[in-house]
C-alpha positions as CSV (number, residue, x, y, z in Angstrom):
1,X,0.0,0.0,0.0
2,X,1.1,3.1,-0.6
3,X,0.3,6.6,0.6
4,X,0.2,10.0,-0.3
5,X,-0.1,13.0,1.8
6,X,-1.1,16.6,1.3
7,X,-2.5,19.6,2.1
8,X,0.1,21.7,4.0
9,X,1.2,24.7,3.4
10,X,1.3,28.4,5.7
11,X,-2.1,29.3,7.6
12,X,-2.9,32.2,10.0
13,X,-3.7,30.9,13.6
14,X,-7.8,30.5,14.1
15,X,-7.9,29.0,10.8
16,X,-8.5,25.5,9.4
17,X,-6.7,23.2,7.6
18,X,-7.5,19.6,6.1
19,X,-4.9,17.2,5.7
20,X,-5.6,14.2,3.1
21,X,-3.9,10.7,2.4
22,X,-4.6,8.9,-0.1
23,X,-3.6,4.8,-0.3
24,X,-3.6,2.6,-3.6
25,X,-1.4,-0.6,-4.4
26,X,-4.1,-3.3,-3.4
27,X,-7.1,-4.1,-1.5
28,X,-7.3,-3.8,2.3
29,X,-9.3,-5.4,4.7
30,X,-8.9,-4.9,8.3
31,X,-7.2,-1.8,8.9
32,X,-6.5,1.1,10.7
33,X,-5.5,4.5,9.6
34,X,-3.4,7.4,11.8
35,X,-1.7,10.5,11.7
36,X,1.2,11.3,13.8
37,X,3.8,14.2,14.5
38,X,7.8,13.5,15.2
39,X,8.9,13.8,18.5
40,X,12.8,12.9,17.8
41,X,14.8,10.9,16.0
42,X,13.0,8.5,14.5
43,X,10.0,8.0,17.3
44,X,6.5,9.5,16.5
45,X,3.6,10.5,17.9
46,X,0.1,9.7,17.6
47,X,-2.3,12.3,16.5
48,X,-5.4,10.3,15.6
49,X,-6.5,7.1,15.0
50,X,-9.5,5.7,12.9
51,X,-9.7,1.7,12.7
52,X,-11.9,-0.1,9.9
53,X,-15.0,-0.7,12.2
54,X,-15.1,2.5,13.1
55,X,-13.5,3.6,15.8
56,X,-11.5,6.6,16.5
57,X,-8.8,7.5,19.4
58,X,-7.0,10.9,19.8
59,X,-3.8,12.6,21.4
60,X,-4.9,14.4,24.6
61,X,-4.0,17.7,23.4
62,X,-6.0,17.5,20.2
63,X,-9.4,16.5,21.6
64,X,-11.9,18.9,20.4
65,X,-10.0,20.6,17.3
66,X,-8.8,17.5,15.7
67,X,-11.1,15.4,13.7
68,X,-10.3,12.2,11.8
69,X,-12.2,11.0,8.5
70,X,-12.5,8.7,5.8
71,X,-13.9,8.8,2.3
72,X,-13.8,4.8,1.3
73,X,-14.8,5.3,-2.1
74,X,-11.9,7.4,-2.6
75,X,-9.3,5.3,-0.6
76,X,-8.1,8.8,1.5
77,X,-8.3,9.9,4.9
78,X,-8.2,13.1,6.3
79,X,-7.5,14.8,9.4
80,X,-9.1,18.5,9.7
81,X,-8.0,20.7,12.2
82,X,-9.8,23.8,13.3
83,X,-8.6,26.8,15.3
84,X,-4.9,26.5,14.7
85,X,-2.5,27.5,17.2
86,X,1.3,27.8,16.2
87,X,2.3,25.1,18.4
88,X,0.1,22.8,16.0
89,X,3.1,24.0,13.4
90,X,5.2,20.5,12.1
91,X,5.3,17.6,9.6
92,X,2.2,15.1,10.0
93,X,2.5,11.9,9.0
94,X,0.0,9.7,7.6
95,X,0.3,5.7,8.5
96,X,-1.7,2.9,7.2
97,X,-1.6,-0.7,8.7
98,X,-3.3,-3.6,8.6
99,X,-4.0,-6.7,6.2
100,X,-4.8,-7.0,2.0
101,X,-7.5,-8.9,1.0
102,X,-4.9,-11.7,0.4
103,X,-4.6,-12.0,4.3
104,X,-0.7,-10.4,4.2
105,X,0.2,-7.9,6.4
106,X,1.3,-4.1,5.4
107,X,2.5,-1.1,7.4
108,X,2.5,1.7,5.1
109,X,3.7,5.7,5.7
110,X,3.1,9.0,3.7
111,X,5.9,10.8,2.8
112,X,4.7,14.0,5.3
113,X,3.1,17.0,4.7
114,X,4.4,20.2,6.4
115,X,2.3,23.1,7.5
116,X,3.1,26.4,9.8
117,X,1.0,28.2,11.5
118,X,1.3,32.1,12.0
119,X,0.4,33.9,14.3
């Protein structure tokens, strides 16, 4: 599977912003979808999480400005964040994992898609 992120760029603080990933390479079954933001080296952070079934988990510190979506006919995801803050500024990364319709596993990541937020 792979993924492609996008939808960063420079916004003014109190705005909104919509990050999109987009998979393709082969059919998924189970799965779960996430975005995450470095936190050194090479560890990362979870932003939000939306499984297959359904179900969503999110960071502490985005609760309530942070929403995670999906549009299955269009094989993307999306994370949309509303009243930016600068400290939201970084490179989010969009992560796909789970198993094809052949049963094999994958564990797939975006390439990152930067955005800044000015104050």
């Amino acid at each position: 599977v792979q993924l492609q992120a996008s939808g960063g760029g420079v916004v003014q603080a109190g705005e909104s912003l919509r990050l999109s990933c987009t998979a393709s390479g082969r059919a998924f079954v189970r799965y779960s979808m996430g975005w995450f933001r470095p936190v050194g080296g090479d560890e990362v952070d979870l932003v939000a999480l939306l499984k297959s079934e359904g179900t969503t988990k999110y960071a502490d510190s985005t609760k309530g400005r942070f929403t995670i979506s999906r549009d299955t006919a269009e094989n993307t995801f999306y994370l949309q964040i509303d009243n930016l803050n600068p400290r939201d500024t970084d490179v989010y990364y969009c992560n796909m994992r789970g198993r094809s319709g052949s049963g094999s596993p994958f564990n797939s990541w975006g390439q990152g898609t930067q955005f800044t937020v000015s104050s």
